[in-house]
DOTI-423858 format. One record per residue (C-alpha): residue number from 1; x, y, z. Coordinates in nm, 3 decimals, padded with zeros to 5 digits. Example, Ala and Ser with C-alpha at 12.3 -4.5 7.8 and 13.67 -1.06 7.14 Angstrom:
REM DOTI-423858
NODE, 1, 01.230, -00.450, 00.780 $
NODE, 2, 01.367, -00.106, 00.714 $
//
This chain:
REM DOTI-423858
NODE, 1, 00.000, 00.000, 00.000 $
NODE, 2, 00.122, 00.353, -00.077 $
NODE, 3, 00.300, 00.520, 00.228 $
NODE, 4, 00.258, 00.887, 00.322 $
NODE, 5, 00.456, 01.050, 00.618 $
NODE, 6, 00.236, 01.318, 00.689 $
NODE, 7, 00.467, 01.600, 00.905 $
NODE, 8, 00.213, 01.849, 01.128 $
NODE, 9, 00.128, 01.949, 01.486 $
NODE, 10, -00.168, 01.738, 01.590 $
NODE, 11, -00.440, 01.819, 01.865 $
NODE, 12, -00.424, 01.916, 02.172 $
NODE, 13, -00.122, 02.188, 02.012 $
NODE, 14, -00.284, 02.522, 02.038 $
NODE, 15, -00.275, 02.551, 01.631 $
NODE, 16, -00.551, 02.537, 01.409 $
NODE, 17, -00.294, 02.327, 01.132 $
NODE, 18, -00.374, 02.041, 01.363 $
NODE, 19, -00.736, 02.065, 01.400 $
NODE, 20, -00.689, 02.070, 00.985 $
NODE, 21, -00.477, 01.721, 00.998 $
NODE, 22, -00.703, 01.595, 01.271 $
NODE, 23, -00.987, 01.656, 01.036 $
NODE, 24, -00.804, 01.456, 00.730 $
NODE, 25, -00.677, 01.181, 00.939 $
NODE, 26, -00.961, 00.906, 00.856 $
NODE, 27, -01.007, 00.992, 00.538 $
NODE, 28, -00.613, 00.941, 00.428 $
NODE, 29, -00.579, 00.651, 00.639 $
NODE, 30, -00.851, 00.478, 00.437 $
NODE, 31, -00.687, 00.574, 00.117 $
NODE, 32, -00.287, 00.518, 00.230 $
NODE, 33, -00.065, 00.369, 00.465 $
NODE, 34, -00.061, 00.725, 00.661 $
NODE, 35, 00.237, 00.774, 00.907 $
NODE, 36, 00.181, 01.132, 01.129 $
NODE, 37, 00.457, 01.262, 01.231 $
NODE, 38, 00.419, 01.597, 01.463 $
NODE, 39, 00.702, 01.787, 01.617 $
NODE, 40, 00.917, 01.721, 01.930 $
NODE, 41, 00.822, 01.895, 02.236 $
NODE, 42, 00.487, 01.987, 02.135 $
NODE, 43, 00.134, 01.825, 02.269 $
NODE, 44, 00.030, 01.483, 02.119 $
NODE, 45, -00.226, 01.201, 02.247 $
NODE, 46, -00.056, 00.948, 02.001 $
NODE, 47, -00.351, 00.714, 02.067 $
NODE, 48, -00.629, 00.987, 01.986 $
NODE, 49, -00.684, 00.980, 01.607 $
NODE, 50, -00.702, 00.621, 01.472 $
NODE, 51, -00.322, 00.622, 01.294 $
NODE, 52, -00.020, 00.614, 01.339 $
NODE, 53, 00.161, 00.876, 01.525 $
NODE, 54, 00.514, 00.975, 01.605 $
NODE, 55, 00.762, 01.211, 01.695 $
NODE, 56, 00.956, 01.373, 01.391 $
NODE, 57, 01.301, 01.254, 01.578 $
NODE, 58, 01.185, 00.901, 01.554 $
NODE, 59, 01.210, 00.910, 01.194 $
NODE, 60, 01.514, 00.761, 00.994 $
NODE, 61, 01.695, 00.807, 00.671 $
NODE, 62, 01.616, 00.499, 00.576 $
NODE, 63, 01.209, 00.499, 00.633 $
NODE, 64, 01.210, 00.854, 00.490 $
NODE, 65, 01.347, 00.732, 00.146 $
NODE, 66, 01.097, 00.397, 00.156 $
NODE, 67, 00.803, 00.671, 00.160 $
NODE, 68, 00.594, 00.736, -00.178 $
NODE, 69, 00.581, 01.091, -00.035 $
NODE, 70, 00.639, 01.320, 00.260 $
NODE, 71, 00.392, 01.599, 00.288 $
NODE, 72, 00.531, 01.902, 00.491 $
NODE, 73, 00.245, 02.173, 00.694 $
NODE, 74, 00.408, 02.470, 00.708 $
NODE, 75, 00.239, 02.742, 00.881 $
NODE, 76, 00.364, 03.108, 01.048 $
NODE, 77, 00.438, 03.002, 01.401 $
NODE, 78, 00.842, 02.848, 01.420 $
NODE, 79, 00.707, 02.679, 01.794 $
NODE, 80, 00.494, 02.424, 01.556 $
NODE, 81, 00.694, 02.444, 01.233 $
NODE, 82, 01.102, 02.478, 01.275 $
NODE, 83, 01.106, 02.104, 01.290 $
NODE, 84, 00.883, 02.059, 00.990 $
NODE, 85, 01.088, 02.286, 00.802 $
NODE, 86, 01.444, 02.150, 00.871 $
NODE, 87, 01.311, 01.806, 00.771 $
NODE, 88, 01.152, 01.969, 00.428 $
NODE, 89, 01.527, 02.098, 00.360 $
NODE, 90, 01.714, 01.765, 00.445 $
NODE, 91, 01.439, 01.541, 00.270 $
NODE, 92, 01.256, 01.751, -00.002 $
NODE, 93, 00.868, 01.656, -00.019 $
NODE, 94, 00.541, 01.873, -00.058 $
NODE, 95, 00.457, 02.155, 00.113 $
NODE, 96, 00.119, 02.277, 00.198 $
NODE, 97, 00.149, 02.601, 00.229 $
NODE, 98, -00.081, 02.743, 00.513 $
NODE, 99, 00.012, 03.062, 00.523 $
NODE, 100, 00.178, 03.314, 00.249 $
NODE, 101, 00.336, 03.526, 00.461 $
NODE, 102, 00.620, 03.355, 00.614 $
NODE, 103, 00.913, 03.607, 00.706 $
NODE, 104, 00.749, 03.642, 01.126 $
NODE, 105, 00.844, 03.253, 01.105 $
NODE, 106, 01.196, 03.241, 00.954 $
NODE, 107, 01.283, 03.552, 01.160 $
NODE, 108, 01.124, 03.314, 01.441 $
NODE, 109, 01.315, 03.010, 01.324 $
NODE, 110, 01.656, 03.219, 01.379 $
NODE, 111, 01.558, 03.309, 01.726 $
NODE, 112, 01.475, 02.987, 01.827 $
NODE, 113, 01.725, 02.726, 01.614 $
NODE, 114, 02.040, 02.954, 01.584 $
NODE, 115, 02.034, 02.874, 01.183 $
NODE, 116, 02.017, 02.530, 01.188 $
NODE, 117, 01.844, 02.466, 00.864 $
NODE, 118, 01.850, 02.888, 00.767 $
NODE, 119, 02.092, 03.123, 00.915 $
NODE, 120, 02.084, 03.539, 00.908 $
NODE, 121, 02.302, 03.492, 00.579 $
NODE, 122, 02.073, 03.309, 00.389 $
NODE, 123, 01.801, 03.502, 00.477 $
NODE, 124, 01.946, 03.798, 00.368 $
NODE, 125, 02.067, 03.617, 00.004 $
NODE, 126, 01.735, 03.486, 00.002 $
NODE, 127, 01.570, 03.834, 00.015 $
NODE, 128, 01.764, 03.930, -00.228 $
NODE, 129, 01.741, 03.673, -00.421 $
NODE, 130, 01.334, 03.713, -00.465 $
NODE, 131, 01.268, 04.113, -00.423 $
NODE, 132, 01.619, 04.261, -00.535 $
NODE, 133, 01.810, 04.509, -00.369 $
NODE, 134, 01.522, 04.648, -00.170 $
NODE, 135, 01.467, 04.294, -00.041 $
NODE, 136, 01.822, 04.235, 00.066 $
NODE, 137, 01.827, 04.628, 00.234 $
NODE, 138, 01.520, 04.521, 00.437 $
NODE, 139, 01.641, 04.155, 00.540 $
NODE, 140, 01.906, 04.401, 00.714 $
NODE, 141, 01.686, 04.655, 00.846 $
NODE, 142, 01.517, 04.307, 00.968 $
NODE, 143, 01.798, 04.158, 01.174 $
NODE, 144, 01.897, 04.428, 01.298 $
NODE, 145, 01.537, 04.505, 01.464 $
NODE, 146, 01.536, 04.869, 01.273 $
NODE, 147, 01.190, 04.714, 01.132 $
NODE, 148, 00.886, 04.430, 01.237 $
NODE, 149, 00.820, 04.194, 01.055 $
NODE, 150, 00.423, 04.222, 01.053 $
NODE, 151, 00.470, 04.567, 00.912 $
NODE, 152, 00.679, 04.434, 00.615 $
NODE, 153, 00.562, 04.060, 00.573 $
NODE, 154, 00.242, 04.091, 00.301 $
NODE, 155, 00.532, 04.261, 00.076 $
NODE, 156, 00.803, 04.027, 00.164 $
NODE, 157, 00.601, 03.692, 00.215 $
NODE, 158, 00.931, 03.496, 00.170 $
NODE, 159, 00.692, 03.158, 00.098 $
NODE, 160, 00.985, 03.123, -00.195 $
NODE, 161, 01.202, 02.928, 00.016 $
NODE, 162, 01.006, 02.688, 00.112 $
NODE, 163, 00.840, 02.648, -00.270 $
NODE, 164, 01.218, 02.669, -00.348 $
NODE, 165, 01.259, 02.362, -00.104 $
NODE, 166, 01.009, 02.158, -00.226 $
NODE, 167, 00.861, 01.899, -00.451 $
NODE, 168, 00.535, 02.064, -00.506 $
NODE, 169, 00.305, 02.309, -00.307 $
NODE, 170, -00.100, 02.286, -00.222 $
NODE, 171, -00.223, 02.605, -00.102 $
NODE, 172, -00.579, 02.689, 00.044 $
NODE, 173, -00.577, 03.053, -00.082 $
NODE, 174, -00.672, 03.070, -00.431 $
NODE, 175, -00.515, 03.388, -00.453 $
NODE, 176, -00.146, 03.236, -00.393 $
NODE, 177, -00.255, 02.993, -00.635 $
NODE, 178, -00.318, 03.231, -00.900 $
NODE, 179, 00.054, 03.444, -00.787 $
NODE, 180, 00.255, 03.146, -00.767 $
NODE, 181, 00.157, 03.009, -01.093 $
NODE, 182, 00.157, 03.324, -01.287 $
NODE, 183, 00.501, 03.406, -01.142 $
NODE, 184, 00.663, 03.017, -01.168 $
NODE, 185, 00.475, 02.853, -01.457 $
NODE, 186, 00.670, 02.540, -01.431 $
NODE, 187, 00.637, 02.528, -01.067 $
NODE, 188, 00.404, 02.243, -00.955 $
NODE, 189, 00.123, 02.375, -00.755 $
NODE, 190, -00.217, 02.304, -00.633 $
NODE, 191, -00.521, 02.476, -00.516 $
NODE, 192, -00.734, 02.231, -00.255 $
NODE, 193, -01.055, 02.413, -00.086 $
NODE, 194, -00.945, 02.436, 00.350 $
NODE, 195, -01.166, 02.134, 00.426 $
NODE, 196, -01.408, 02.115, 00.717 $
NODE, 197, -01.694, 01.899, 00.807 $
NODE, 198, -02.106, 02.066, 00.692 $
NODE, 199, -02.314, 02.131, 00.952 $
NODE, 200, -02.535, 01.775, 00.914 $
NODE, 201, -02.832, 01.734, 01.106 $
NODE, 202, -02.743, 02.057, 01.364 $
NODE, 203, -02.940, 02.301, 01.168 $
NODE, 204, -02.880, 02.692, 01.177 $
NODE, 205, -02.978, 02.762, 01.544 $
NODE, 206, -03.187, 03.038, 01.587 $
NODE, 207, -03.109, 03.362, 01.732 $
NODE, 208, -03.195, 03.465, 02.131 $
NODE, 209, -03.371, 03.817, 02.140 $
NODE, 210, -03.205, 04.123, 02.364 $
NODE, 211, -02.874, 04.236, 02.329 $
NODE, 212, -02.646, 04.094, 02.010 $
NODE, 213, -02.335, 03.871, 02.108 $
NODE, 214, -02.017, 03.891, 01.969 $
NODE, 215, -01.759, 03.573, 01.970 $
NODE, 216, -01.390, 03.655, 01.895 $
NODE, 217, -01.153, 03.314, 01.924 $
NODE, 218, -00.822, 03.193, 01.814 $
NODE, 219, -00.473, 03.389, 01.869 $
NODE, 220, -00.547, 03.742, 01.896 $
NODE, 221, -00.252, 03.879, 01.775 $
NODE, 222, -00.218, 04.287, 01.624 $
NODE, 223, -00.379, 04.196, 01.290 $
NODE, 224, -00.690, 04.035, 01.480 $
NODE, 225, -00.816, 04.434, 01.486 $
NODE, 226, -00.977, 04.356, 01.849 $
NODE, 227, -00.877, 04.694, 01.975 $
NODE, 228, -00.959, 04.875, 01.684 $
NODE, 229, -01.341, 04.713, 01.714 $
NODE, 230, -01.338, 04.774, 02.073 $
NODE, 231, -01.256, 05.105, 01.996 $
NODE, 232, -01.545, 05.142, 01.762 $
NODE, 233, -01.782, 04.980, 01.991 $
NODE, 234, -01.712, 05.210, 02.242 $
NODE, 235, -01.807, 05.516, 02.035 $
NODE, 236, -02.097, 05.417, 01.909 $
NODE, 237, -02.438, 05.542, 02.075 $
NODE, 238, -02.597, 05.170, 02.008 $
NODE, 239, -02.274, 05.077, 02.262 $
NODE, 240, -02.500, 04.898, 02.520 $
NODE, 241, -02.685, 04.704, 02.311 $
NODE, 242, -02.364, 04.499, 02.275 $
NODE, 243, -02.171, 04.207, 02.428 $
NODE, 244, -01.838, 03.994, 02.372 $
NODE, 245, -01.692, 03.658, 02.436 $
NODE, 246, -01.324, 03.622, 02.347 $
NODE, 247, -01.181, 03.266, 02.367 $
NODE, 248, -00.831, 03.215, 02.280 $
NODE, 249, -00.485, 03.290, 02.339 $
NODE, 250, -00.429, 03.672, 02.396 $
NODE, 251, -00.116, 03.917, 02.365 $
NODE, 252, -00.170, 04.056, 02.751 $
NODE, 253, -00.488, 03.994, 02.928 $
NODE, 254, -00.360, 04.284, 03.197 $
NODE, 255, -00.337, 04.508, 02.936 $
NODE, 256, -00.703, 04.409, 02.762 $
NODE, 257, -00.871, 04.436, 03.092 $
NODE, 258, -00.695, 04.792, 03.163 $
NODE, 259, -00.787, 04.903, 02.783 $
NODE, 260, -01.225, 04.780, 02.859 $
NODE, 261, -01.244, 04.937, 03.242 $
NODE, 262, -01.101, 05.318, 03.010 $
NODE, 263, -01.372, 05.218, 02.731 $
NODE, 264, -01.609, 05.128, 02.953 $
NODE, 265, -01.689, 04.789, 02.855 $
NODE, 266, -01.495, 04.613, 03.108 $
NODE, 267, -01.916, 04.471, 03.267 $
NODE, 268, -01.989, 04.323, 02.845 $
NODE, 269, -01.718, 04.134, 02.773 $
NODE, 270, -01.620, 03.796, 02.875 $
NODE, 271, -01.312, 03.640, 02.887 $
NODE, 272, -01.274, 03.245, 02.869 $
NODE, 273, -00.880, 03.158, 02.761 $
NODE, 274, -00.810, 02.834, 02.542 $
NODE, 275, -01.107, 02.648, 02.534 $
NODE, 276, -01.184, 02.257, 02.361 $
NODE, 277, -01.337, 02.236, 01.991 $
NODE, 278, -01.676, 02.123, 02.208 $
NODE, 279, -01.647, 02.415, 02.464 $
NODE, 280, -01.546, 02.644, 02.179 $
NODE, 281, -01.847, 02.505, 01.915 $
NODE, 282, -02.121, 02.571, 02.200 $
NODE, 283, -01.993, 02.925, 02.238 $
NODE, 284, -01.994, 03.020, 01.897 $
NODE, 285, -02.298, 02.849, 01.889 $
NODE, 286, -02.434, 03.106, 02.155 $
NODE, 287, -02.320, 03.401, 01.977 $
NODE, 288, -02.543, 03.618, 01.733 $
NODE, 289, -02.219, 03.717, 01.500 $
NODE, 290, -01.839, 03.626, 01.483 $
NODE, 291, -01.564, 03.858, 01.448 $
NODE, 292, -01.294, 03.726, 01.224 $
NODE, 293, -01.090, 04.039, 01.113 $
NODE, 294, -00.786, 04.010, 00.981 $
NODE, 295, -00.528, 04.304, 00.851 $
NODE, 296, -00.320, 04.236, 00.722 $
NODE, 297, -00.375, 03.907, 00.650 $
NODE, 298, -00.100, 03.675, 00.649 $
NODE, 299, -00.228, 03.520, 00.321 $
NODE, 300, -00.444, 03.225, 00.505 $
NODE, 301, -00.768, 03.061, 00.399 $
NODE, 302, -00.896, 03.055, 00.741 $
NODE, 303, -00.998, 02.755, 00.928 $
NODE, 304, -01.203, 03.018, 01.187 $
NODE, 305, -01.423, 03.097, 00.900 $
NODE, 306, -01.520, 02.797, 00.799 $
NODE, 307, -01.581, 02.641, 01.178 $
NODE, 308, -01.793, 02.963, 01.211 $
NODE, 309, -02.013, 02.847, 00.924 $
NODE, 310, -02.050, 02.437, 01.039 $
NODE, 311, -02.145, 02.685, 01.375 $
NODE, 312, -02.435, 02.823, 01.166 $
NODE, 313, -02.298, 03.187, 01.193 $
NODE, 314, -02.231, 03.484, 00.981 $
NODE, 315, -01.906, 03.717, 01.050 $
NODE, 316, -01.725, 04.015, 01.017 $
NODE, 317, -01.436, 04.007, 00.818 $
NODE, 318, -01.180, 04.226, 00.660 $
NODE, 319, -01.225, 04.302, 00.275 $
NODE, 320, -00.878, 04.199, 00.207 $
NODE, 321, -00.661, 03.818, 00.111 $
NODE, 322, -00.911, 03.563, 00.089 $
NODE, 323, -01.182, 03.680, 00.279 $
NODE, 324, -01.264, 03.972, 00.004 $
NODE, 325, -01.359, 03.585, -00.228 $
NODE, 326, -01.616, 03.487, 00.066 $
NODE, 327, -01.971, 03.537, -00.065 $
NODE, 328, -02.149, 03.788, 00.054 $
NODE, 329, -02.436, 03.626, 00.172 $
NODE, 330, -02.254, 03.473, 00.449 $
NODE, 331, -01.997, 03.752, 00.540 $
NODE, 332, -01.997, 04.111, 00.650 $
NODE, 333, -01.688, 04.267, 00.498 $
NODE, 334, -01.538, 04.566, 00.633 $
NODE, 335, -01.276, 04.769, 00.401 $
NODE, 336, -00.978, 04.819, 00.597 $
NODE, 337, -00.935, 05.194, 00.457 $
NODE, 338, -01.288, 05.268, 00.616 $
NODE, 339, -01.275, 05.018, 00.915 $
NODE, 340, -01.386, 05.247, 01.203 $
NODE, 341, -01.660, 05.408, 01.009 $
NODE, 342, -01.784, 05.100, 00.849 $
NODE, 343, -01.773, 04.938, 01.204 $
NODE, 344, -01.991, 05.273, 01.331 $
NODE, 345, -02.252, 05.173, 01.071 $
NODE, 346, -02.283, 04.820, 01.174 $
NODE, 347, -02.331, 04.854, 01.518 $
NODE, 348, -02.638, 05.089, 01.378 $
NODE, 349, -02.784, 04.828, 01.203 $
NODE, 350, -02.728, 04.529, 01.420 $
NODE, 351, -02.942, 04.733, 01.711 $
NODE, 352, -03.226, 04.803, 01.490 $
NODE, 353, -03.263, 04.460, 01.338 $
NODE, 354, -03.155, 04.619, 01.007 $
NODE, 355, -02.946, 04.257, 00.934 $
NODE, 356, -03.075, 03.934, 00.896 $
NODE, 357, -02.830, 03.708, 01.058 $
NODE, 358, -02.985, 03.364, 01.101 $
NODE, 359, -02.974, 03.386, 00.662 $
NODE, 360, -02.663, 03.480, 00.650 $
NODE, 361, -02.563, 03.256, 00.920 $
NODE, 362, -02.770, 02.917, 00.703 $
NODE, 363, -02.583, 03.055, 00.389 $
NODE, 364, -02.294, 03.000, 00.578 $
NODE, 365, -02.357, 02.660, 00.623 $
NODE, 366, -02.431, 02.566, 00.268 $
NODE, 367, -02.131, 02.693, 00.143 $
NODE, 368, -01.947, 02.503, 00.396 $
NODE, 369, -02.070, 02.164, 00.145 $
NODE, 370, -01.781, 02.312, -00.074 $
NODE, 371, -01.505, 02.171, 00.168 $
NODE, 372, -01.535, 01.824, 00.241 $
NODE, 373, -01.230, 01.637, 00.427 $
NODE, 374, -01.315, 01.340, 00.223 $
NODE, 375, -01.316, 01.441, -00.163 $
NODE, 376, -01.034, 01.669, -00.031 $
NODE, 377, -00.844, 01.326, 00.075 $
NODE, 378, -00.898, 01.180, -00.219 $
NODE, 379, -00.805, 01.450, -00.480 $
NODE, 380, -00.492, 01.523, -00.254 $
NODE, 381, -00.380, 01.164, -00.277 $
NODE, 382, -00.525, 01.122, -00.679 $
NODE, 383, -00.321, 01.462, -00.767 $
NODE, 384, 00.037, 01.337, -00.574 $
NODE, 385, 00.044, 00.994, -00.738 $
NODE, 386, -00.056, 01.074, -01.050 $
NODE, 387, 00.218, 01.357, -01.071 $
NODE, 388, 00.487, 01.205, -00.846 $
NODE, 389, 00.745, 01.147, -01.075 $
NODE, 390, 00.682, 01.504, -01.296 $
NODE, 391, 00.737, 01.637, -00.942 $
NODE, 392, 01.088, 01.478, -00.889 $
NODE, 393, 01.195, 01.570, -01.236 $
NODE, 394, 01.128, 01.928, -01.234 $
NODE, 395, 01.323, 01.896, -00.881 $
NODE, 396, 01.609, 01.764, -01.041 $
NODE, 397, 01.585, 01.982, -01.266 $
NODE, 398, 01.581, 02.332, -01.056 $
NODE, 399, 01.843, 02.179, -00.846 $
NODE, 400, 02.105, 02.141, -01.135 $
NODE, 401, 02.013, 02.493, -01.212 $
NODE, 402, 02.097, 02.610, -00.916 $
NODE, 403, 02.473, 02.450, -00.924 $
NODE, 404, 02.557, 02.547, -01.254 $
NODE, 405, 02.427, 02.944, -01.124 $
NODE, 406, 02.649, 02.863, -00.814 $
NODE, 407, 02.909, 02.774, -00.997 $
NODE, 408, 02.894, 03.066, -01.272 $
NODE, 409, 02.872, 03.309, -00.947 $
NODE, 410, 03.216, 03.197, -00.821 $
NODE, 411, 03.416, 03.230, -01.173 $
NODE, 412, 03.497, 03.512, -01.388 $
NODE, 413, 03.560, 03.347, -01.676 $
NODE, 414, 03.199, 03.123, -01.828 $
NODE, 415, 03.420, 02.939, -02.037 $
NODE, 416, 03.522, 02.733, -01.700 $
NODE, 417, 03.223, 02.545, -01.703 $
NODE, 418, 03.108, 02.552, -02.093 $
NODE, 419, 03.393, 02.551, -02.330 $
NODE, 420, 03.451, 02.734, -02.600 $
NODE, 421, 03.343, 02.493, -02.909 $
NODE, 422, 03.648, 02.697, -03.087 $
NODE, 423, 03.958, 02.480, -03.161 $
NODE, 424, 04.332, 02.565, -03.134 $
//
């Protein structure tokens, strides 16, 4: 039977790239002989998900090369994904690419690995390499802390390296898609819809009358916009007619609490930390409308989106990335040029009734049908073995390439490595 090593955190990690593998598991392992293999130090219940499942250190040369394939996750946070990454360069395979933006984890990867598989050098040469001289002048500004990298990253993505690394990439965002293979036509690449379970037999709850809920969940980081909407909130006239649960992992709960006691919304919003998938279904479940905001976006196709559809519930999202392509019978989008005035108007209309949010909440739903775990299994595994070898060829291919340039970049003289075809 064909063998997969599938690399990737796995639940409990705090990382929705497991939930994503957790959700693929049963499927795979009914189509190949699926080996999970999910870095060291991080959380694992190896008994949990009906395969097998080891540590990435566990792993040998030897196994590795008896694989059909090794398929790489690759996401923004180096805590989940050095190790992933390290074994991508020492044993090329295919790399789903969760995320575009990747320069906050290679800058991540430094701090935490000293360079093991990238150092400060390469990094530098590699921005270079893909935006010319500007890239290379901000890779210093970079290391040298003169600039972040959230404030830099949509511009410099840096997802080359690991394309540059790999066999093949699958990406989520049909967007990256599109860039990738306008920008390397022969590049092998793949555009799979994020999968996630439909709703079933749940149905699209209905809505409880008096004041409107928010839900806000997942790592609240700067481009989650939760100030900037709690700053909105708190101008608006309609501002008691509002509440908020926020479950997740959060920059500085001091600081949060300090910033709603000055806006005076410390008595409507909740706080409940990491919670389970059940605890954190039955609260979105409880909620009226989701916030997922995003700017800027990182590139994702998010998996908060579509568990806030199988949820039955519309959102609020950014017009930006992926989420501009959502339809807009299921989403409220919010331009980021006109966020705090566009946020001002909603909070109008959601206390006068003026949106219909059980619809868009149902419409939701239905368009969740689009991303089923199983035919996304399938055409995952149908689309690797029927292109395995074309993969490994144009491989080969880019890495002779990339001697012969190596070589030509160390010698003056180009008759060194290609002779003259003059004689005497």
């Amino acid at each position: 039977m064909r063998r997969i090593f599938w690399f990737s955190p796995v639940p409990p990690s705090r990382t929705d790239i497991a939930n994503y593998s957790n959700r693929l598991f049963k499927y795979l392992n009914d189509l190949v002989d699926l080996v999970v293999l999910c870095p060291d130090g991080t959380e694992c219940d190896a008994d949990a998900y009906g395969v097998k499942i080891r540590r990435i250190s566990s792993v040998t040369s030897l196994e590795l090369n008896g694989a059909d394939v090794c398929i790489y996750n690759i996401g923004n946070n180096a805590d989940f994904h050095s190790q992933i990454f390290e074994m991508l360069t020492l044993h090329p395979g295919v790399a789903i690419l969760h995320d575009k933006c990747l320069l906050e984890f290679f800058l991540g990867y430094l701090g935490l690995n000293n360079g093991t598989a990238i150092s400060a050098l390469d990094l530098r040469v590699s921005m270079g390499q893909w935006y010319g001289g500007e890239g290379l002048r901000k890779a210093v500004d970079l290391l040298k802390g003169h600039e972040s990298a959230s404030a830099v990253a949509e511009r410099f993505p840096l997802y080359e390296i690991i394309a540059d690394r790999s066999l093949a990439v699958i990406c989520h965002n049909d967007e990256i898609f599109d860039e990738i293979r306008n920008k390397y036509p022969f590049f092998p690449v793949k555009f799979l819809s994020l999968p996630y379970p439909s709703l079933g037999d749940l149905g699209c709850p209905s809505l409880q009358t008096g004041k409107v809920k928010f839900v806000a969940f997942g790592f609240m980081g700067g481009n989650r916009r939760l100030r900037e909407f709690l700053a909105a909130w708190a101008e608006s006239r309609w501002k008691h007619n509002f509440e908020l649960d926020i479950a997740g992992v959060l920059e500085s709960v001091d600081d949060l609490k300090r910033e709603l006691a000055t806006l005076g919304l410390a008595e409507q919003v909740r706080l409940h930390g990491f919670l389970s998938e059940e605890q954190l279904n039955a609260l979105i479940r409880d909620s009226h409308l989701a916030i997922n905001l995003r700017y800027p976006t990182m590139g994702e196709a998010s998996g908060s989106q579509l568990r806030i559809w199988y949820n039955g519930k519309a959102s609020i999202v950014t017009d930006v990335g992926w989420y501009s392509r959502l339809p807009d019978d299921a989403v409220i989008k919010i331009s980021p040029d006109k966020e705090h005035e566009s946020l001002l108007d909603l909070f109008e209309l959601l206390a006068n009734g003026k949106i219909d949010l059980v619809r868009m909440g149902c419409a939701g739903a239905e368009h969740l049908k689009a991303h089923c775990p199983r035919q996304y299994a399938i055409d995952l595994v149908d689309w690797l073995f029927q292109n395995k070898y074309k993969f490994i060829n144009e491989w080969s291919r880019r890495r002779a390439l990339a001697r012969i340039a190596a070589v030509q970049g160390e010698v003056s003289d180009l008759d060194v490595i290609m002779p003259s075809s003059k004689i005497g």
